[in-house]
C-alpha positions in Angstrom: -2.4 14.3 10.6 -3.2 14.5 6.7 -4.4 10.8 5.0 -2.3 10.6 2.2 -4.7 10.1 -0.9 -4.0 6.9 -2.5 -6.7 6.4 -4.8 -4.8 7.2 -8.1 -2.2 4.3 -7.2 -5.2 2.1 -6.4 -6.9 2.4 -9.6 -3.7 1.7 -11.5 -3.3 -1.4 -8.9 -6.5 -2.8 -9.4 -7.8 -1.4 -13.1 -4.6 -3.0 -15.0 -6.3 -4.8 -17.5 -3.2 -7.8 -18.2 -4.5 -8.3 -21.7 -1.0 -9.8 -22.7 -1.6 -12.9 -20.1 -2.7 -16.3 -21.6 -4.6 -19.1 -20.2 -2.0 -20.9 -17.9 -4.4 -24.3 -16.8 -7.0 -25.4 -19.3 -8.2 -28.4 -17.0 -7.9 -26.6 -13.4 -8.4 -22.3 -14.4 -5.8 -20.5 -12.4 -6.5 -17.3 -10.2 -5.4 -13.7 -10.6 -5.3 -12.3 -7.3 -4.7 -8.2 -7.2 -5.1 -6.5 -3.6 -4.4 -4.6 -0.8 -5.7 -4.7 2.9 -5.9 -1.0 4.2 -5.6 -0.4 7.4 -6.7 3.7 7.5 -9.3 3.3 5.2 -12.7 1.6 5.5 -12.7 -0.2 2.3 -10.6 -2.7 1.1 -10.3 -3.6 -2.2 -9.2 -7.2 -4.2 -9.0 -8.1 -7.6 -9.7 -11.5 -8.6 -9.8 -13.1 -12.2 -10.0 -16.5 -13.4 -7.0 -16.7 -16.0 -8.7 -19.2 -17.9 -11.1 -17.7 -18.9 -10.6 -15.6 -22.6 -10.3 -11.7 -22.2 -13.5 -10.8 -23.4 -16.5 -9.4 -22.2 -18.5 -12.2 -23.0 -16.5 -14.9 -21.2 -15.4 -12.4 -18.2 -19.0 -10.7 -17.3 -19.6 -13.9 -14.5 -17.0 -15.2 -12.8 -17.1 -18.6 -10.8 -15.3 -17.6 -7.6 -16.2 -17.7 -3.9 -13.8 -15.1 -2.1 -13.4 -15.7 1.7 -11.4 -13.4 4.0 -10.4 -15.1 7.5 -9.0 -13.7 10.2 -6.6 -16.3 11.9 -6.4 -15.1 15.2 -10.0 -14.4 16.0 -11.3 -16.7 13.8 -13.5 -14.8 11.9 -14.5 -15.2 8.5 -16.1 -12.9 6.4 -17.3 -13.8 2.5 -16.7 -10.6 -0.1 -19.1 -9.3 -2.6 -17.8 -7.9 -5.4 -18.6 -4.9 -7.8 -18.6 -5.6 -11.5 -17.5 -2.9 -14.4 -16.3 -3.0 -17.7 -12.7 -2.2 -19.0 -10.9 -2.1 -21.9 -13.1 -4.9 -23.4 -13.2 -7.5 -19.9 -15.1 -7.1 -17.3 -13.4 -6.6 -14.0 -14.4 -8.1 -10.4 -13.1 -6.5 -7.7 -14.1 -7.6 -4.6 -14.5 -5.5 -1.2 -13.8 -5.8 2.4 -15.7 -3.4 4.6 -15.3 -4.3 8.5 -11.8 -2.8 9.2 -8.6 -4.6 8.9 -7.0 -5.3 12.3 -2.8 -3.9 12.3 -0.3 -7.1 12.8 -2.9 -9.5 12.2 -2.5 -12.4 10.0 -5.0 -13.6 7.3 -5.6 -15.3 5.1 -7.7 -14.8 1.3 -9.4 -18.1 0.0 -10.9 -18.3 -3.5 -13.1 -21.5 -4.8 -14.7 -22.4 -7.3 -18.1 -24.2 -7.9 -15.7 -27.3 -8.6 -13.7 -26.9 -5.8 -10.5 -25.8 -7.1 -9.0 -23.3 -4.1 -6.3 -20.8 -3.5 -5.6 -19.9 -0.2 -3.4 -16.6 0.3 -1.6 -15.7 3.7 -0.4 -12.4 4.8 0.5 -10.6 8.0 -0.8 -7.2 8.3 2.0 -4.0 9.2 1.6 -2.7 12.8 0.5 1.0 13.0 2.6 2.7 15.2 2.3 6.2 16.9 5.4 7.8 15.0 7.6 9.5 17.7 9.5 13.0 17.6 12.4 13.7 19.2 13.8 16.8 19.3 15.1 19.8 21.5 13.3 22.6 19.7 11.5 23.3 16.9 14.0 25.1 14.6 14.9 24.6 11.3 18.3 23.3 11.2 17.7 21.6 14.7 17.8 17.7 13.9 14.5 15.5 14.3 14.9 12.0 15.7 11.9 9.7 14.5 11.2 6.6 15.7 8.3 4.2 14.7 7.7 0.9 17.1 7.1 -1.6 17.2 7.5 -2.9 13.8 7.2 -6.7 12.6 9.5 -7.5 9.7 6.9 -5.2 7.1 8.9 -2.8 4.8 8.2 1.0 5.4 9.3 4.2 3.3 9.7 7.4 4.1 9.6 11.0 1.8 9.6 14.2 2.9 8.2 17.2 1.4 7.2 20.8 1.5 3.7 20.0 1.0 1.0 17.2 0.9 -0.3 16.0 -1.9 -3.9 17.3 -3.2 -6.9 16.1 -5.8 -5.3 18.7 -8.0 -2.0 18.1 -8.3 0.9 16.2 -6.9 2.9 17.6 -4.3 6.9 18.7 -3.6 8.5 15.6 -2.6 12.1 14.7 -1.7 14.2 11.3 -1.7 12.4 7.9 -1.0 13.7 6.4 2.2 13.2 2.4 2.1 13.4 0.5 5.6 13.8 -3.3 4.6 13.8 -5.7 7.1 17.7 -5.8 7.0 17.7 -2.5 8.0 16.3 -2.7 11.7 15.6 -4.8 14.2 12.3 -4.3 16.1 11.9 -0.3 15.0 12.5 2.4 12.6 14.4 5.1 13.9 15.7 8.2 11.6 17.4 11.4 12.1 17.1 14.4 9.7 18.1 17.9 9.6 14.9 19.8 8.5 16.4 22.4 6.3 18.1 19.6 4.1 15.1 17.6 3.8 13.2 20.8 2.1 16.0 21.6 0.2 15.9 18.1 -1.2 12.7 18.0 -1.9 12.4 21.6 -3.5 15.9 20.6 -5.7 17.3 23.6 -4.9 19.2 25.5 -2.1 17.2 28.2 0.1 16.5 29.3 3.6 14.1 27.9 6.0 11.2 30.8 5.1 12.0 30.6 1.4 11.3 26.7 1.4 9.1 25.6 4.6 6.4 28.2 3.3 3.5 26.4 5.0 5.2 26.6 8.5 5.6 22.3 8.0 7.6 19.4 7.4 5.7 17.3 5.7 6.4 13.6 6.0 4.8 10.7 3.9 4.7 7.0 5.2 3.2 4.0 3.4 4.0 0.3 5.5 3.5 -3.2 4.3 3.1 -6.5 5.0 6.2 -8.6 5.8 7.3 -9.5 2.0 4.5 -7.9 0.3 6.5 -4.3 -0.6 9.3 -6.5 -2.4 6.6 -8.8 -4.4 5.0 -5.7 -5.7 8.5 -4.4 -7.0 9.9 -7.2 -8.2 10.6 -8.2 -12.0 8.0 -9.5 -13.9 9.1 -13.2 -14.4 6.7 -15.6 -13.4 3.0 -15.5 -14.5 1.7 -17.8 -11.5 3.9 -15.2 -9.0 3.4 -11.9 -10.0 -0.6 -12.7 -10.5 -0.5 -13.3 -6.9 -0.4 -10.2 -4.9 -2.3 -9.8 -1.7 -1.2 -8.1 1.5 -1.5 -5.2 4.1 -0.7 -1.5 3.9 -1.3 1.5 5.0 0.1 5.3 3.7 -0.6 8.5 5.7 1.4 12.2 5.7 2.2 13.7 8.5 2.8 17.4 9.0 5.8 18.5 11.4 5.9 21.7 12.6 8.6 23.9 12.1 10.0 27.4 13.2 11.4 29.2 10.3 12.7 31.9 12.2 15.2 30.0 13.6 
């Protein structure tokens, strides 16, 4: 099992500087909210601005926010610190979550200020499960059944590839599979024919040792949070919306074996 980096889609997610924003509440301040629970990596990282406050360093460098995150099953309740850094003229706080975020888990992100104002922000976290692989053998044109359950009404997609992606460069990657909610009940279940998904992903024909070089089909997954893949794709229409984005995820490759001979 390969993690599937992330960190370039992370910095884009949480270093967008939103320069064209204006004030929205001069009496009350309103909260930006940028950030993702991880489930397969140790930090956690959230974004939190006050949008009433002008884009400028001077006016961004403190920023009068208590961030809480509660678990609502066990209770817990954990208060974030935050790292501070300059960009594009602002000063970013991005706030971190360090003690491991629990799969199909609900929880819930409060930010106050010193006057009291609050925003309370409720998500469900995507279960984690153990992908399953059904096949008969191992060959290349021998169809593979996957199956991933249980699942709890969080969007998942699905790419394959003829190989992982590195710090270098980007790897080979075919069609992006997108399992909605609509599309299954309590599991994701799949069936592909190997030799299709590398010629896909290479955009060409070619034979199973021409393509599958590396011996593997390589599969990448990223889950979410029940509703949060859809807000982080939809259309840019509403400032106090889209400035709220908070939820779970996870994205890991996985590397199927394959027999190229056959």
């Amino acid at each position: 099992m390969i993690i599937a980096a992330f960190s370039a889609m992370m910095m884009i997610f949480l270093g967008a500087c939103d320069n064209s924003f204006d004030p929205t509440d001069p009496v009350d301040g309103i909260y930006s909210v940028h950030g993702m629970l991880d489930l397969l990596e140790e930090t956690s990282y959230i974004r939190v601005r006050d949008m009433n406050a002008p884009f400028t360093l001077d006016a961004t460098e403190e920023l009068d926010a208590t961030v809480t995150l509660h678990n609502l099953d066990s209770g817990e309740v954990t208060q974030l610190s935050s790292n501070v850094r300059e960009f594009e003229g602002v000063y970013l706080h991005t706030f971190l979550f360090n003690d491991g975020v629990v799969p199909d888990t609900p929880y819930q992100l409060r930010v106050e200020s010193s006057a009291g104002i609050e925003l309370e922000l409720n998500t469900l976290t995507p279960t984690l499960p153990v992908m399953q692989v059904n096949r008969d053998n191992n060959a290349c044109t021998t169809p593979i059944n996957l199956v991933f359950d249980p699942m709890n009404g969080g969007t998942m997609t699905l790419r394959f590839g003829l190989e992982p992606d590195t710090e270098d460069e980007k790897g080979r990657w075919g069609f992006l599979f997108v399992f909605e909610p609509t599309r299954y009940t309590d599991r994701v279940s799949m069936t592909v024919n190997p030799l299709n998904m590398a010629q896909g992903a290479a955009g060409r024909g070619g034979t199973c040792s021409s393509l599958l070089t590396r011996g593997h089909l390589y599969l990448a997954i990223a889950h979410y949070s029940p509703g949060f893949y859809e807000q982080l794709n939809q259309e840019v229409t509403d400032i106090l919306e889209t400035t709220r984005q908070f939820g779970g995820f996870y994205a890991d490759t996985l590397a199927i074996p394959i027999d190229t001979s056959q």
